[in-house]
Z-matrix of the N, CA and C atoms (Angstrom, degrees):
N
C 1 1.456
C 2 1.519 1 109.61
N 3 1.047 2 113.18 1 134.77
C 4 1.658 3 121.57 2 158.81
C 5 1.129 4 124.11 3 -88.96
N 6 1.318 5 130.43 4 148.69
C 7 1.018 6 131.94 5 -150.49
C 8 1.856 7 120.84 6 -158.95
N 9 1.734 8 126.18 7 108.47
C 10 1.004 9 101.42 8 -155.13
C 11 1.901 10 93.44 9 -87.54
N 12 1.180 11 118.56 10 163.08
C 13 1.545 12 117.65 11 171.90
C 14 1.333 13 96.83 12 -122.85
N 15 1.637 14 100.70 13 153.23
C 16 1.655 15 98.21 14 -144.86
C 17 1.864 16 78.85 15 -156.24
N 18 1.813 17 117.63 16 127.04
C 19 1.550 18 108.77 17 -175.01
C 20 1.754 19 80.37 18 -158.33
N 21 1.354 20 99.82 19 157.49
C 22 1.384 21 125.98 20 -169.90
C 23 1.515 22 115.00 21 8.95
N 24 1.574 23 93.79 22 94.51
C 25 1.360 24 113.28 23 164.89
C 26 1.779 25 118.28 24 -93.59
N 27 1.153 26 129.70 25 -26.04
C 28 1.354 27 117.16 26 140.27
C 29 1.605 28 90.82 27 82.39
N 30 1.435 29 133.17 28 41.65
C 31 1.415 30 109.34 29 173.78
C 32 1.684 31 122.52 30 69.49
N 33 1.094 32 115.52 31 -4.23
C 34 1.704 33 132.33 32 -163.73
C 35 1.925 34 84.52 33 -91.30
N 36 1.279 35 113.78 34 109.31
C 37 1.668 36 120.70 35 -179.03
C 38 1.088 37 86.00 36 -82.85
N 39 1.508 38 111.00 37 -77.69
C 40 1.932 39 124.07 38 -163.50
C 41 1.451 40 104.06 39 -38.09
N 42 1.246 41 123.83 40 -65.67
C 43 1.680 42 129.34 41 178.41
C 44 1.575 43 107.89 42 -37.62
N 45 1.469 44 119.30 43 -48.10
C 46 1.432 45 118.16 44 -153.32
C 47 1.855 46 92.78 45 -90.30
N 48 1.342 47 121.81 46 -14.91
C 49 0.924 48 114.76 47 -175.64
C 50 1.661 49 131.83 48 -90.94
N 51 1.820 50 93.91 49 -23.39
C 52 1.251 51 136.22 50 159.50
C 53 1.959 52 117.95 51 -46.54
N 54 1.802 53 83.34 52 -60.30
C 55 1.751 54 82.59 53 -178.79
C 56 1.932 55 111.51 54 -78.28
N 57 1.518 56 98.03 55 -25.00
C 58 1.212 57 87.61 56 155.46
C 59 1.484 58 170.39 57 -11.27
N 60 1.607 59 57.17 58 -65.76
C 61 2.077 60 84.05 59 -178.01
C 62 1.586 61 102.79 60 -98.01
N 63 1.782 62 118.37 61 -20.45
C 64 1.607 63 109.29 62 173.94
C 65 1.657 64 89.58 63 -69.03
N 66 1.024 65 141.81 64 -57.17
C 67 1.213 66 155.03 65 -171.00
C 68 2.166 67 97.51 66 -22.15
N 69 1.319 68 89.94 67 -63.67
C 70 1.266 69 103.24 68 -170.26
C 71 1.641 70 108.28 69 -61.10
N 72 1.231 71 105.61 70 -50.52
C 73 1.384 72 108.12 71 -172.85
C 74 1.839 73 107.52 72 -88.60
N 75 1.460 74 122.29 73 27.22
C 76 1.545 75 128.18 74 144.16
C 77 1.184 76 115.91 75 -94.62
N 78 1.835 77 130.95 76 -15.05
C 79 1.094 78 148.28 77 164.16
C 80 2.095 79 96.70 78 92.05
N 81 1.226 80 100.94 79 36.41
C 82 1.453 81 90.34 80 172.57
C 83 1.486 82 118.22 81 -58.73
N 84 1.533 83 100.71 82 154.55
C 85 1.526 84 106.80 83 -177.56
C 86 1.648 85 114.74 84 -95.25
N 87 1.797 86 120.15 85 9.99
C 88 1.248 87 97.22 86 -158.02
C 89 1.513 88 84.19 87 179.50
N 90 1.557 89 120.91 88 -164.54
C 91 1.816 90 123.58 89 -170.39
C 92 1.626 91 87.00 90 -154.74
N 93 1.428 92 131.21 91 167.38
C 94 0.835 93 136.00 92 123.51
C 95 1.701 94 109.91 93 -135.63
N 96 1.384 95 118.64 94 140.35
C 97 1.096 96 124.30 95 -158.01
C 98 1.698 97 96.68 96 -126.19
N 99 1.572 98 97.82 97 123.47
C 100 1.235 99 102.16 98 171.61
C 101 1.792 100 136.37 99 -86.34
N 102 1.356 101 110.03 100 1.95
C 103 1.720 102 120.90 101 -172.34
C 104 1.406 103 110.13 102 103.06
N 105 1.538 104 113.32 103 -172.34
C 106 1.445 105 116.88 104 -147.85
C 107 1.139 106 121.51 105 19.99
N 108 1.682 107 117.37 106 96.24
C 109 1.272 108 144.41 107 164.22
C 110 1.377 109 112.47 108 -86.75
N 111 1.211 110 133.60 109 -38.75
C 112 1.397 111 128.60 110 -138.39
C 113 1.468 112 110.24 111 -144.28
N 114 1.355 113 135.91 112 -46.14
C 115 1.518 114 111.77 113 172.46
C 116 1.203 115 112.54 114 -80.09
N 117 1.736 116 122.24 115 175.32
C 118 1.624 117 150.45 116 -137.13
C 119 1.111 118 117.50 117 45.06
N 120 1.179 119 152.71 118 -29.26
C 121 1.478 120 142.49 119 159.83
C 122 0.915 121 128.14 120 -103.38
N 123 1.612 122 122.81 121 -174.61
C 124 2.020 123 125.94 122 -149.71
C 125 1.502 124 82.91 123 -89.84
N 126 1.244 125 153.26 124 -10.98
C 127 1.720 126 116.24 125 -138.23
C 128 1.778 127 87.27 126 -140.27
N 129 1.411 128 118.27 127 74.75
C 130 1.775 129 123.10 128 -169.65
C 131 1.515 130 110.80 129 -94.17
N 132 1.882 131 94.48 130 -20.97
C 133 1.419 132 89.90 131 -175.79
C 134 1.762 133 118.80 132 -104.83
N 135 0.927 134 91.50 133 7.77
C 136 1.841 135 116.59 134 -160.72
C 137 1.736 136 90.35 135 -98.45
N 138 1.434 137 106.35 136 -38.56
C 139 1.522 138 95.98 137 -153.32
C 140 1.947 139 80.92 138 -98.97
N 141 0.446 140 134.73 139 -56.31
C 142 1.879 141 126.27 140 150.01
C 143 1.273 142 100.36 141 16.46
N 144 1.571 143 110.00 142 -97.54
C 145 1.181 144 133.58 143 -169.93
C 146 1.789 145 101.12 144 -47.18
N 147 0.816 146 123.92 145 -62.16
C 148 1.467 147 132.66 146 -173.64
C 149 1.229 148 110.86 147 -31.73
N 150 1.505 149 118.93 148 -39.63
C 151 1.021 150 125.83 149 -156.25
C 152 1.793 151 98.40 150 -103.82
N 153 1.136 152 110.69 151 -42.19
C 154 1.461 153 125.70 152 -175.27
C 155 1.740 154 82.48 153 -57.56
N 156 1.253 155 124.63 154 -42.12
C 157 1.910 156 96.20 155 -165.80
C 158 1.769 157 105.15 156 -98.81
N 159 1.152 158 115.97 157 11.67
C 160 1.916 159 120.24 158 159.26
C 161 1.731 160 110.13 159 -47.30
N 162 1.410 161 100.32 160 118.85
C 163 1.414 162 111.80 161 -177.05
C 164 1.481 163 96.50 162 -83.42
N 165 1.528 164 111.68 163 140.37
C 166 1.469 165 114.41 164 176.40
C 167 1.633 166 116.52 165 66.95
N 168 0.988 167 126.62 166 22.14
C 169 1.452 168 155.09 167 174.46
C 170 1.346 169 106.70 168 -70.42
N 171 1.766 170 110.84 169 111.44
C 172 1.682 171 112.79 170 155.13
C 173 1.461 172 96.41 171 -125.58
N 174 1.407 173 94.10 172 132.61
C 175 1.712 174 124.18 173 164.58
C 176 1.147 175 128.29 174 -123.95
N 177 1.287 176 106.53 175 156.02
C 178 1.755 177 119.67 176 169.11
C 179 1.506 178 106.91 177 -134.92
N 180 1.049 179 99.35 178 -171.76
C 181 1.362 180 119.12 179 -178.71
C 182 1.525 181 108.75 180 -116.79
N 183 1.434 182 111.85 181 143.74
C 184 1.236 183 138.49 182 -170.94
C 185 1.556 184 95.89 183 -105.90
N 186 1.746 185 116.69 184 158.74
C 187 1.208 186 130.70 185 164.10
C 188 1.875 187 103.62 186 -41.54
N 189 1.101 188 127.31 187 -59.68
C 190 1.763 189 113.85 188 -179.48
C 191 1.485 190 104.74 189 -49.41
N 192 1.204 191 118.41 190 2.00
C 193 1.837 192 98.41 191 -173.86
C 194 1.171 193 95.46 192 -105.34
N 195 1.421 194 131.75 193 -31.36
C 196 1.752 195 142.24 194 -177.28
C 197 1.374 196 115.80 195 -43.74
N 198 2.088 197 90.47 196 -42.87
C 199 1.614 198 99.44 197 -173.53
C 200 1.620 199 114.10 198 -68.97
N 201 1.260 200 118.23 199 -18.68
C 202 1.568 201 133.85 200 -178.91
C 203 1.887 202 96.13 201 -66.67
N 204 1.198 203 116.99 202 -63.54
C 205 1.334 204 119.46 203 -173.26
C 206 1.975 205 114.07 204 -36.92
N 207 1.796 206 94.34 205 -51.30
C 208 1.334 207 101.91 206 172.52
C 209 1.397 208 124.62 207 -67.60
N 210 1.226 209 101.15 208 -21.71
C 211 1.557 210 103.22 209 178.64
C 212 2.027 211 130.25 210 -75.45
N 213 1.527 212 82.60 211 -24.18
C 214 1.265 213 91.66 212 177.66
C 215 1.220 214 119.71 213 -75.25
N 216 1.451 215 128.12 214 -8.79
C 217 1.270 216 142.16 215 -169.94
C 218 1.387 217 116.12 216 -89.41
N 219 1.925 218 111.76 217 -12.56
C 220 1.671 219 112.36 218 -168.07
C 221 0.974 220 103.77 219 -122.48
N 222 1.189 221 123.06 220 146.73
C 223 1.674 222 133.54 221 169.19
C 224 1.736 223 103.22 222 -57.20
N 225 1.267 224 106.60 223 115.56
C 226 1.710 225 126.32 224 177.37
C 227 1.831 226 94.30 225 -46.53
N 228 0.987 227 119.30 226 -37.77
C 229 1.878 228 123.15 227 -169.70
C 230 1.726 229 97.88 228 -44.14
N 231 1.506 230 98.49 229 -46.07
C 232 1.457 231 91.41 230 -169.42
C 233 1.381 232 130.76 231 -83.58
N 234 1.322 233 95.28 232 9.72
C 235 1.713 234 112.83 233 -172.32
C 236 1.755 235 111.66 234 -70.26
N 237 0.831 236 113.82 235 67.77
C 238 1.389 237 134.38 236 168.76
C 239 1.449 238 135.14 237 -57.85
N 240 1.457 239 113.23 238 -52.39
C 241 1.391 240 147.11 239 -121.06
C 242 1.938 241 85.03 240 -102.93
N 243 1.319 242 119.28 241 105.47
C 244 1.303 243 124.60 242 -172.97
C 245 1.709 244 110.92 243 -53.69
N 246 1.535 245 92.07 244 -37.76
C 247 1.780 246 99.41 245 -172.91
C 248 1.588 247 116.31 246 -59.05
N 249 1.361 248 98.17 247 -28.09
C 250 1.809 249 94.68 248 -168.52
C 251 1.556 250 84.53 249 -104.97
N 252 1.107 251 158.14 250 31.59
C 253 1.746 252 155.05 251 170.27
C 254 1.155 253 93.92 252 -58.41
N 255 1.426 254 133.42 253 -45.80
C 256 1.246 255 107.96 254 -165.71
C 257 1.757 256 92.59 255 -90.53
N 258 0.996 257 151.04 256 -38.90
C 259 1.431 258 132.24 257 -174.79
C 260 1.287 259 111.72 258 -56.26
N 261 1.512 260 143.46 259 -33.60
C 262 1.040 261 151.79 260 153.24
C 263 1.388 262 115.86 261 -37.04
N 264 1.676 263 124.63 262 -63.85
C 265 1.170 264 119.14 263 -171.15
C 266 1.833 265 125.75 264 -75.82
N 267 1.890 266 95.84 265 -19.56
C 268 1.350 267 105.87 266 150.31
C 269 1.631 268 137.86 267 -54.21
N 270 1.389 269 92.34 268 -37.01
C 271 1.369 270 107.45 269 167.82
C 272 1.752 271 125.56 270 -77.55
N 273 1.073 272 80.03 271 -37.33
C 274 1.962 273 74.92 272 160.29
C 275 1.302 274 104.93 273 -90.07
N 276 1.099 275 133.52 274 -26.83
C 277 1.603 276 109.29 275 169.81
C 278 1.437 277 147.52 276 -75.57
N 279 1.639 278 101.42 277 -14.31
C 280 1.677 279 118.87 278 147.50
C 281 1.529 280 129.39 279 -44.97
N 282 1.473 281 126.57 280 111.71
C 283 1.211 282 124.16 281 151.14
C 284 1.741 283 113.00 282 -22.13
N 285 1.378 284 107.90 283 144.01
C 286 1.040 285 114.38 284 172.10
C 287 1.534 286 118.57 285 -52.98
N 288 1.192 287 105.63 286 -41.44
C 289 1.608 288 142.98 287 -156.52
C 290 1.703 289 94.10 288 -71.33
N 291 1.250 290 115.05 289 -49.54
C 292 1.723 291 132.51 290 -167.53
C 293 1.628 292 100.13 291 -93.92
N 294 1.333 293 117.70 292 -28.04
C 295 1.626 294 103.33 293 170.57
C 296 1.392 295 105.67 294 -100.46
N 297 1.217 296 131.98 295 12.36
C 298 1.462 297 125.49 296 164.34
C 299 1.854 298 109.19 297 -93.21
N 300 1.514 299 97.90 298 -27.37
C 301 1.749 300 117.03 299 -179.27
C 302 1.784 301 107.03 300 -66.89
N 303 1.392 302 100.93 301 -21.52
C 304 2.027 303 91.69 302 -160.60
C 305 1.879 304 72.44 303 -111.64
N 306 1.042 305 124.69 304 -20.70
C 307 1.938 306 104.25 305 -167.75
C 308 1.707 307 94.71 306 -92.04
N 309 1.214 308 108.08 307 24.13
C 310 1.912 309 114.47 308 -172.87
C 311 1.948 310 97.42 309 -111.93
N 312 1.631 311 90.35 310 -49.50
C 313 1.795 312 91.45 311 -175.50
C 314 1.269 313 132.26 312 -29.29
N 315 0.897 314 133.37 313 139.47
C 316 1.634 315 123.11 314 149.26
C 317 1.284 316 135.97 315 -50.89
N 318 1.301 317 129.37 316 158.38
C 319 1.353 318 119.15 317 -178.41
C 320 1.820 319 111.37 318 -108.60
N 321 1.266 320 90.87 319 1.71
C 322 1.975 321 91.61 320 165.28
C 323 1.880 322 84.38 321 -173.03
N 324 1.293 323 108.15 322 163.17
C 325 1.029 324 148.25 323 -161.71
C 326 1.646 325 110.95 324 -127.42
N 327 1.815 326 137.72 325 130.54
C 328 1.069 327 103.51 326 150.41
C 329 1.538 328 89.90 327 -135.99
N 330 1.642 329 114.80 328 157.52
C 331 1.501 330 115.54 329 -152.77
C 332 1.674 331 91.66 330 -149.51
N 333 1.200 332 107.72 331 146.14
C 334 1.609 333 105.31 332 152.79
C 335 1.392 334 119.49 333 -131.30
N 336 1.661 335 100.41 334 152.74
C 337 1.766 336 106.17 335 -148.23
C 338 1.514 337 83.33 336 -128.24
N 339 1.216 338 135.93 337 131.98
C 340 1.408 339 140.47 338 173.76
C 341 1.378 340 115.75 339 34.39
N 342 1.522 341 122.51 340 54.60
C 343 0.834 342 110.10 341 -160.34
C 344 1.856 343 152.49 342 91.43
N 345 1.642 344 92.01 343 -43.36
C 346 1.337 345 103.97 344 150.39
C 347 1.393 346 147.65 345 -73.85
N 348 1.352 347 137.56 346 107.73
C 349 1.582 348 119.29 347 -171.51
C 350 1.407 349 106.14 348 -83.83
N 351 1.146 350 98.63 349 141.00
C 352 1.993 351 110.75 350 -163.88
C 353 1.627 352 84.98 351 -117.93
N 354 1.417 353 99.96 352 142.30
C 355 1.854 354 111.66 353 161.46
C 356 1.163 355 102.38 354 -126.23
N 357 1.555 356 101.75 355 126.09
C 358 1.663 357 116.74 356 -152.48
C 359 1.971 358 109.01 357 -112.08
N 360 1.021 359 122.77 358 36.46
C 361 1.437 360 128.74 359 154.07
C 362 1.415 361 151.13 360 -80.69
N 363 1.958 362 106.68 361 153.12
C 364 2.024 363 93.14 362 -157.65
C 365 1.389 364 85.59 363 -73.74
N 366 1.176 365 139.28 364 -50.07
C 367 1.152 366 120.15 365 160.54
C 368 1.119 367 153.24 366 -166.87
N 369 1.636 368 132.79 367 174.99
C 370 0.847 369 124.76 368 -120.58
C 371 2.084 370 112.08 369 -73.69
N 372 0.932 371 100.66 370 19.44
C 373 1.751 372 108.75 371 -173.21
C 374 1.778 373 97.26 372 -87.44
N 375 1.211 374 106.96 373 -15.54
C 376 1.231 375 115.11 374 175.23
C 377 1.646 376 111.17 375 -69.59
N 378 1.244 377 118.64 376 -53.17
C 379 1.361 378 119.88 377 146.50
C 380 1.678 379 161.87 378 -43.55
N 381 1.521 380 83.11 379 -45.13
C 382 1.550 381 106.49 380 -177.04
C 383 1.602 382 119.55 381 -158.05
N 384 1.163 383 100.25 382 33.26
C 385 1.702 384 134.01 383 -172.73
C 386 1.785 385 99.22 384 32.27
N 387 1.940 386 101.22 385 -121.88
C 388 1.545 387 81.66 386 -178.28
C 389 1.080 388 133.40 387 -121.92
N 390 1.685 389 91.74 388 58.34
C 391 1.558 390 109.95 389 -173.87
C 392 1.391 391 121.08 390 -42.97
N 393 1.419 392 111.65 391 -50.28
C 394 1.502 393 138.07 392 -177.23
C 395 1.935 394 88.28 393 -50.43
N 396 0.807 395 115.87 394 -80.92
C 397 1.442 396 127.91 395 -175.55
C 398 1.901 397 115.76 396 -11.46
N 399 1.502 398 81.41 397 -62.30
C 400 1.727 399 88.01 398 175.36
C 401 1.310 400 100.29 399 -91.01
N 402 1.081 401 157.61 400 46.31
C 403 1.683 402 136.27 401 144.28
C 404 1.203 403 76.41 402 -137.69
N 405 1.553 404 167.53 403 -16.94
C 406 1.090 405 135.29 404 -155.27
C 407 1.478 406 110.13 405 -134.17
N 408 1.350 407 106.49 406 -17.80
C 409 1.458 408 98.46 407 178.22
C 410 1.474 409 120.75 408 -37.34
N 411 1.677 410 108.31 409 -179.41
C 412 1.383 411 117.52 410 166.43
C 413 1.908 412 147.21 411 -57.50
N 414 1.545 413 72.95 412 -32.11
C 415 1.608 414 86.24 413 134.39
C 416 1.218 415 173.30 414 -47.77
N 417 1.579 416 88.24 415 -50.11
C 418 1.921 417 103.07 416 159.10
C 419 1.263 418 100.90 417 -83.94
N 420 1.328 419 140.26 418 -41.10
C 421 1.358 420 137.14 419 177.03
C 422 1.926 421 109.94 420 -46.84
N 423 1.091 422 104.33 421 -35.70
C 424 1.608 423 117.67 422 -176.71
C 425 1.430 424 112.07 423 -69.09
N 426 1.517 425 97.28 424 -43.68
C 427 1.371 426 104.91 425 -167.63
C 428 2.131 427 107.27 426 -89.10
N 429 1.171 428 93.22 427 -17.04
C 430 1.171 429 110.55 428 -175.90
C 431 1.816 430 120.08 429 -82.73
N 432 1.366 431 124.13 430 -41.60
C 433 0.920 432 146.28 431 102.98
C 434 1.457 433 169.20 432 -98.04
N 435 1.088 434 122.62 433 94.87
C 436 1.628 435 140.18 434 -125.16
C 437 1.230 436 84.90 435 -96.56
N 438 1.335 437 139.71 436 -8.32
C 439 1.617 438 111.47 437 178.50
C 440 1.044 439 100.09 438 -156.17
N 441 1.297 440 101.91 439 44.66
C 442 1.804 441 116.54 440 154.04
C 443 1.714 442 101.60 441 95.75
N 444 1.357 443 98.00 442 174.15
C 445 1.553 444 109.40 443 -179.66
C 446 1.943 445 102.78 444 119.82
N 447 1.444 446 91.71 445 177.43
C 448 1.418 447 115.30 446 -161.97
C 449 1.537 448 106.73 447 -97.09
N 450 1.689 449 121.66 448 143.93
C 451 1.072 450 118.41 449 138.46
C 452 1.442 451 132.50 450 -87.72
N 453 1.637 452 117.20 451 141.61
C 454 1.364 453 101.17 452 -168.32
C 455 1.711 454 108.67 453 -111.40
């Protein structure tokens, strides 16, 4: 099976509609969607839906969908806080229908595709918390190469 993988779309319609259609015309058999659908750009509820009607479609939810969970829990009055303005105004701008669809997702996925078992998360702390963090941070990279260069 082919398969397009598809992660932080961010409200971007034109973009999501764009890879879309290459999507279509590689003849993929299927989507897997990694989260952040909907905040930084105008179109959160459009690209929702878009995604809600993908035939053969597995999704989860990304850290922007988490913030929806918390949000539903506070009185909007107190929404103050300039930094999250745009998570707020995303959130009132979701269909009911499309913010009940992303607070439903999963937060990892595991699937097998011909044989292969795939573990399908935004990320990987979902797996193996923050392992990556301590052996891989910026640090060992620093210390590892101190005057630049590639990991291979």
């Amino acid at each position: 099976m082919k398969f397009a993988v598809i992660s932080d779309i961010h409200g971007n319609l034109e973009a999501l509609e764009t890879v879309l259609s290459d999507a279509e015309a590689q003849r993929v058999d299927g989507y897997i969607l990694l989260g952040d659908y909907c905040l930084s750009n105008p179109e959160p509820d459009a690209c929702v839906t878009c995604i809600r009607n993908l035939p053969n479609a597995h999704v989860i939810r990304g850290n922007e969908e988490r913030y929806f969970e918390t949000l539903m829990h506070q009185d909007q009055r107190t929404w103050t806080d300039g930094q999250m303005e745009i998570s707020y105004w995303c959130y009132r701008n979701l269909s009911p229908e499309n913010r009940a669809y992303l607070l439903s997702l999963p937060q990892r996925l595991e699937l097998t595709v011909d044989g292969v078992p795939l573990h399908i998360a935004h990320s990987s702390a979902e797996f193996i918390g923050d392992r990556e963090h301590r052996e891989w941070g910026t640090w060992v990279v620093s210390e590892r190469y101190p005057h630049g260069g590639h990991l291979l």
